[in-house]
C-alpha atoms as a printed R data frame, in Angstrom:
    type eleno elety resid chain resno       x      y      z
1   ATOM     1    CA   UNK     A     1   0.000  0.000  0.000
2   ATOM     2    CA   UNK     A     2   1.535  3.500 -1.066
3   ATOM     3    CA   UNK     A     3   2.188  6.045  1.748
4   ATOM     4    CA   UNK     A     4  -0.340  8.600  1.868
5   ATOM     5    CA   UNK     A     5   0.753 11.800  0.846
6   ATOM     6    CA   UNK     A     6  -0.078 14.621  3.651
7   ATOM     7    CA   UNK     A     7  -0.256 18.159  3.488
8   ATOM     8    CA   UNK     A     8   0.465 20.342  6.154
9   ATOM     9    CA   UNK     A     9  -1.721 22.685  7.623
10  ATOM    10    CA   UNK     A    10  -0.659 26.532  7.617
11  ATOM    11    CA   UNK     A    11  -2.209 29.086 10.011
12  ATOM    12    CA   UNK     A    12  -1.133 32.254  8.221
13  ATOM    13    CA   UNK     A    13   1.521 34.930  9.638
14  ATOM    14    CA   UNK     A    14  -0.350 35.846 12.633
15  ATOM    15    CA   UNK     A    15  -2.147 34.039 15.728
16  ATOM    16    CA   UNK     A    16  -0.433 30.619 15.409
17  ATOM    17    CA   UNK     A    17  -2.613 28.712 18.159
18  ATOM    18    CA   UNK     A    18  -0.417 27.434 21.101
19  ATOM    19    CA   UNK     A    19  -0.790 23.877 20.295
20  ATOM    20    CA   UNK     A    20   0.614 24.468 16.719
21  ATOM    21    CA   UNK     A    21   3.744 25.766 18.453
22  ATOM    22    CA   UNK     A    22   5.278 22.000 19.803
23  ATOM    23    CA   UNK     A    23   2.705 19.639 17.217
24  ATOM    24    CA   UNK     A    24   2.446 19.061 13.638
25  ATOM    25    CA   UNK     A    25  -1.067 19.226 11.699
26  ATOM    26    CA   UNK     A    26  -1.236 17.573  8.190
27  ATOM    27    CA   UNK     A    27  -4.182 17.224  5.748
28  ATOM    28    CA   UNK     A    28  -5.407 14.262  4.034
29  ATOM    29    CA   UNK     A    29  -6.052 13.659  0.418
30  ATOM    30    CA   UNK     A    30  -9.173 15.876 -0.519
31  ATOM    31    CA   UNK     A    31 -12.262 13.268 -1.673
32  ATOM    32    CA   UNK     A    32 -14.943 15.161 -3.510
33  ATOM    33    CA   UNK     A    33 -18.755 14.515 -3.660
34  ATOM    34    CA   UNK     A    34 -21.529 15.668 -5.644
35  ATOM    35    CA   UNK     A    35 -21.406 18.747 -8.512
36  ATOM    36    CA   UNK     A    36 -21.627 21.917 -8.549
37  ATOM    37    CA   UNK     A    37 -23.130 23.825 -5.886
38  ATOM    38    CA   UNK     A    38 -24.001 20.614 -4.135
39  ATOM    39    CA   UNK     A    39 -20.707 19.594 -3.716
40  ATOM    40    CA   UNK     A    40 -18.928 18.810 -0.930
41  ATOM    41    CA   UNK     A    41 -14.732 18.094 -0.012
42  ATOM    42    CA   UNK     A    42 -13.653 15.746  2.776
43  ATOM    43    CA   UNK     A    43 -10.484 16.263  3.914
44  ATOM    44    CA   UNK     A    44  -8.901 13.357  6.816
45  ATOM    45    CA   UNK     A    45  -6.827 15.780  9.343
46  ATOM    46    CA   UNK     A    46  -3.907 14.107 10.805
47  ATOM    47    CA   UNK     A    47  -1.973 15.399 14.258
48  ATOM    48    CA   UNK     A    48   1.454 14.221 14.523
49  ATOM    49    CA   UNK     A    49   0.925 11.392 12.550
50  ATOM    50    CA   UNK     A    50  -2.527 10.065 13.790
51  ATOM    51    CA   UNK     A    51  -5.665 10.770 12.186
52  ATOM    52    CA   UNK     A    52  -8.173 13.097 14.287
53  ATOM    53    CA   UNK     A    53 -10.854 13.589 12.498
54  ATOM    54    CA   UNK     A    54 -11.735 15.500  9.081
55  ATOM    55    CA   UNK     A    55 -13.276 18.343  7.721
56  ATOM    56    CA   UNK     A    56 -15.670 18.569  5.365
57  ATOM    57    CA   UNK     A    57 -16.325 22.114  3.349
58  ATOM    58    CA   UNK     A    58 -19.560 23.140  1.187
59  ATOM    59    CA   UNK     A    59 -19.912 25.862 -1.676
60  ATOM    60    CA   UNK     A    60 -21.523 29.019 -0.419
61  ATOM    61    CA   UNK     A    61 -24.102 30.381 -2.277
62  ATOM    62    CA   UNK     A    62 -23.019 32.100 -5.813
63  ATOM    63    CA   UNK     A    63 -19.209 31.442 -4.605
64  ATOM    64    CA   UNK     A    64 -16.428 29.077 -5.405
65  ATOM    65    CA   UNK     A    65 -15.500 29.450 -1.567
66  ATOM    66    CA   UNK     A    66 -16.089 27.018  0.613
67  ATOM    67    CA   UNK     A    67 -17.421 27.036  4.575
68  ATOM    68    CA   UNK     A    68 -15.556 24.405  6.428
69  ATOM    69    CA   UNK     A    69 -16.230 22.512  9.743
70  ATOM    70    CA   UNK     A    70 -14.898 20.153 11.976
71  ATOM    71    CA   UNK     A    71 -16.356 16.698 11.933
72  ATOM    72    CA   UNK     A    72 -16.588 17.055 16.254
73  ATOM    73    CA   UNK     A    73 -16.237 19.963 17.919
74  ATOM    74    CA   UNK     A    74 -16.042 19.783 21.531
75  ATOM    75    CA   UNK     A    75 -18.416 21.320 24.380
76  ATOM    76    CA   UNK     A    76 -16.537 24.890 25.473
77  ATOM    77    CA   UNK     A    77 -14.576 25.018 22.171
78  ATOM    78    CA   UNK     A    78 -15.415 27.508 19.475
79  ATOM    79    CA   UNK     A    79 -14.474 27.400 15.904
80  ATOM    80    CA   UNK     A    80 -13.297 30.711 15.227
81  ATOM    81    CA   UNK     A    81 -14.337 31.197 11.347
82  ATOM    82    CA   UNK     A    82 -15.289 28.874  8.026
83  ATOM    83    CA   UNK     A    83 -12.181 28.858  6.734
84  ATOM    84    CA   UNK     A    84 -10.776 25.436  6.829
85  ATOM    85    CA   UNK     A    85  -7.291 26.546  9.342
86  ATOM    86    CA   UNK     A    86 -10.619 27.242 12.181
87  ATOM    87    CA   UNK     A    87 -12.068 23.792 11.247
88  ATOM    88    CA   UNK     A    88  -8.604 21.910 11.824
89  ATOM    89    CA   UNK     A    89  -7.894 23.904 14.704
90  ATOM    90    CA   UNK     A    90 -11.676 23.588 16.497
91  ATOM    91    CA   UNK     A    91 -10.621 19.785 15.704
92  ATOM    92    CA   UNK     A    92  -7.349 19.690 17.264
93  ATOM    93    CA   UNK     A    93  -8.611 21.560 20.143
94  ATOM    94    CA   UNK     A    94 -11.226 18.903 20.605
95  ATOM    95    CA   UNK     A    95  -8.688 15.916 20.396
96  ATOM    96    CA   UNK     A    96  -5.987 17.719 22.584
97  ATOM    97    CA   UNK     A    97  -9.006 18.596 25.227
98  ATOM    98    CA   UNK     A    98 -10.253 14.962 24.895
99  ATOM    99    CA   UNK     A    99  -6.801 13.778 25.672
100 ATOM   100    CA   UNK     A   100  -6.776 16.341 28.502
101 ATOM   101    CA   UNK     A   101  -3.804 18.200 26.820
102 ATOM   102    CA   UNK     A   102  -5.295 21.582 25.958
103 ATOM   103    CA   UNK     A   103  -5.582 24.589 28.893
104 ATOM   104    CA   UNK     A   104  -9.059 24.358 29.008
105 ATOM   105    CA   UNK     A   105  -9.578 20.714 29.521
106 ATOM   106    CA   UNK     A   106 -10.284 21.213 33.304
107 ATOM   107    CA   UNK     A   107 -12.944 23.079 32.771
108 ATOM   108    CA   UNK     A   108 -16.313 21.183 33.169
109 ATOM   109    CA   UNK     A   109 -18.521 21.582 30.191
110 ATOM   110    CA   UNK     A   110 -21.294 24.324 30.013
């Protein structure tokens, strides 16, 4: 079986969350369903090596951008925008407070 190819995930020049600081985040191969407007992009999100989760994005309306979320997304955790960086990082934030490795993991859900 051929390695899968991954993709890593970029933040952009400012805000780099603090988990992105000491782990690496890598995308999947993109698998598309549907046409046109109706389509929708699954991508697998990996974290160091061990897949998470994924992210799936739909077409706004009368746009060829797409609005991305998490597959989970923790109690307490907020996904910051629709671009896909704030669906990986709602994602990792889940896993990491699931694994009780983010700062707010001690706090009991709302």
């Amino acid at each position: 079986m051929p390695a899968l190819k991954l993709k890593p995930v970029a933040p952009g020049k400012l805000n780099k969350p603090a988990w992105f600081r000491t782990r690496t985040a890598e995308l999947g191969p993109d698998h598309k369903a549907g046409e046109g407007a109706a389509s929708l992009v699954t991508t697998g999100v990996y974290l160091d090596g061990e897949r998470i989760g994924s992210v799936t994005g739909s077409l706004k309306a009368n746009s060829l951008v797409r609005d991305w979320i998490p597959d989970r997304l923790g109690d307490g955790i907020t996904q910051h925008s629709t671009a896909r960086f704030h669906a990986v990082d709602g994602l990792v934030r889940t896993h990491l407070t699931d694994l009780q490795q983010h700062p707010i993991a001690h706090l009991a859900a709302a």
